[in-house]
C-alpha positions, 0 to 999 in steps of 0.5 A: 185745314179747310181741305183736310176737314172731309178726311176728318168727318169721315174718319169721325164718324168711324170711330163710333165702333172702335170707340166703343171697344177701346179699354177702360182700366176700371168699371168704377161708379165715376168711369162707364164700362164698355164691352171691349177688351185689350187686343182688339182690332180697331173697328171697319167702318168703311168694307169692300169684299169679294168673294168666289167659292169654285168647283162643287156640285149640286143635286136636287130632288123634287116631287113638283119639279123631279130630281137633278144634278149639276156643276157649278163652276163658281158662286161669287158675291160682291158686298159693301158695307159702310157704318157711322155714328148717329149719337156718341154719349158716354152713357148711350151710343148709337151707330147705323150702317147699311150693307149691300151684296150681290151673289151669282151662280155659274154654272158648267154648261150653263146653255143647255140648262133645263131644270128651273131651280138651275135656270133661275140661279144662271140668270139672276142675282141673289141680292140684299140690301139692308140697314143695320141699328146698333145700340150700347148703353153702357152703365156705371157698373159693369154691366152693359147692354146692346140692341141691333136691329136689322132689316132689308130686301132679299131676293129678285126685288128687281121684279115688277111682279111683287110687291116690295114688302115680300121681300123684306126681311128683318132682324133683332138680338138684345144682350145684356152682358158684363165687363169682368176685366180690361181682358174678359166680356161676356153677354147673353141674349136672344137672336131673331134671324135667319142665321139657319137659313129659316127664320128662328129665335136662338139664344146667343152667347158672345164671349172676348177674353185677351190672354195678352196683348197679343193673344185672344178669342172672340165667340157670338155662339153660334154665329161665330168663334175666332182665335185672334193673333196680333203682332205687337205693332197691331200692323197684322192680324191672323185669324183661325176661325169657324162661323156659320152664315144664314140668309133667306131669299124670296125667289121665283122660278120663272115669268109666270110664277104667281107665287113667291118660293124661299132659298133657305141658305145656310152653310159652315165655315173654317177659315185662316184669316190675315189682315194688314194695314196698307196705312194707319186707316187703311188695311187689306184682309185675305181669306180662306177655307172650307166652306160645308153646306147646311141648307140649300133648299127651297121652300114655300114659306119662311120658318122651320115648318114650312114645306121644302118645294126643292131639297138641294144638296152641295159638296164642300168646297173651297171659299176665297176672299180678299177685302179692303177696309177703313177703319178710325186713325191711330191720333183719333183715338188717343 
């Protein structure tokens, strides 16, 4: 028993979020109701992805620093994250995680770079490490609410030459949302991010609805929007799903910039998904698609009015990933 008790608080703690979507038959006044539906996948706790996008090119133009046109051979990025729960009341659950990724950019020959844009995506890492708040109060109705809250560091805050508070970034969506059925949720609410690259206020809406126990689809617009296929044991699930991925880095071109530029990056994706259970708390996911690109550009401050410095420009090109993840064991959640 004694050996078997770290395997048991870790597979605790990740529970939190699959508790919080397993089914609930009815939202009565003795029963409280929570935004999951029948159908969903058991929640990742534990997340180790990688990533690369191959084979696309890239054109810039510029009054300060003229115009230009590269290949790039490869974007890869590398990305953990890990999430537990901090309180699990029926009334109130809150979970905190912290999520890290590393992005580089490599390019066709890369020696004899000469545009500074170019340079600095060769020589250093795109970086970010955040943590992450995530908060349901469910109530005795069918009403639910949900709060995440989000904030890290983006960008080269390696350097010595900034201080730390430049590079931080944070986020905030409150939801308010209803449990019409063991098959149907919805919520709105209001996401302030950078989900289009600069930072924003946009309204969100989340929708999940099971036709089945097999069919379904999942929508946080317009971050997301999902068709959902399981097979009836819930070893494999497929995917076909669109989203859009925003961030903002705080960036420099070279050693003696006395003042910090923005990465404005924000891109659309198409992909098929498949993930499948390796074991009862082990599973692999496997991704592909298309990757179009919205926003590329630097700037010289955050938010929608702020003057572009570089305006760049990327094809479409293929996205590829493979990841492996924990998520809570079957016996934990009966």
């Amino acid at each position: 028993m004694v050996r078997k008790l770290p395997y048991l608080v870790l597979f605790y703690s990740l529970n939190f979020c699959c508790y919080a979507q397993e089914s609930i038959v009815n939202c009565t006044d003795s029963t409280f109701c929570v935004p999951g539906v029948i159908g969903l996948p058991r929640s990742k706790g534990i997340v180790i992805k990688r990533e690369i996008v191959r084979d696309y090119s890239i054109s810039s133009k510029s009054d300060e620093y003229g115009n230009s046109k590269a290949e790039l051979r490869r974007n890869r990025r590398w990305e953990f994250k890990l999430r537990a729960p901090i309180i699990m009341k029926d009334g109130f659950k809150m979970a905190a995680g912290i999520k890290y990724f590393v992005e580089e950019h490599n390019f066709e020959d890369a020696e004899n770079l000469e545009y500074p844009f170019y340079k600095n995506l060769e020589n250093r890492s795109l970086r970010s490490i955040r943590g992450e708040i995530f908060m349901v109060k469910p109530t005795k109705t069918n009403r639910f609410y949900l709060l995440r809250l989000s904030g890290g560091l983006n960008g080269d805050y390696g350097s010595d030459s900034f201080a730390k508070h430049e590079f931080f970034k944070f986020s905030v969506s409150p939801l308010i949302g209803w449990k019409k059925n063991d098959y149907v949720s919805y919520a709105f609410g209001v996401a302030f991010s950078y989900n289009f690259g600069r930072r924003s206020i946009a309204p969100i809406i989340a929708y999940n609805k099971s036709f089945n126990n097999q069919w379904g689809v999942e929508m946080i617009l317009p971050a997301e929007a999902k068709l959902r296929y399981s097979t009836l044991n819930q070893k494999n699930f497929f995917y076909l799903k669109s989203e859009l991925n925003g961030s903002n880095y705080s960036v420099r071109l070279d050693d003696n910039q006395k003042e910090l530029l923005y990465l404005n990056k924000s891109e659309v994706r198409f992909l098929l998904c498949w993930e499948r259970e390796i074991h009862d708390w082990l599973w692999f996911g496997i991704e592909s698609g298309l990757r179009s690109n919205i926003n590329f550009d630097l700037s010289s401050e955050v938010g929608f009015n702020a003057d572009t410095v570089i305006e760049n420009k990327l094809n479409a090109a293929m996205v590829y990933n493979v990841s492996i993840f924990v998520v809570p064991p079957r016996r934990l959640l009966k």
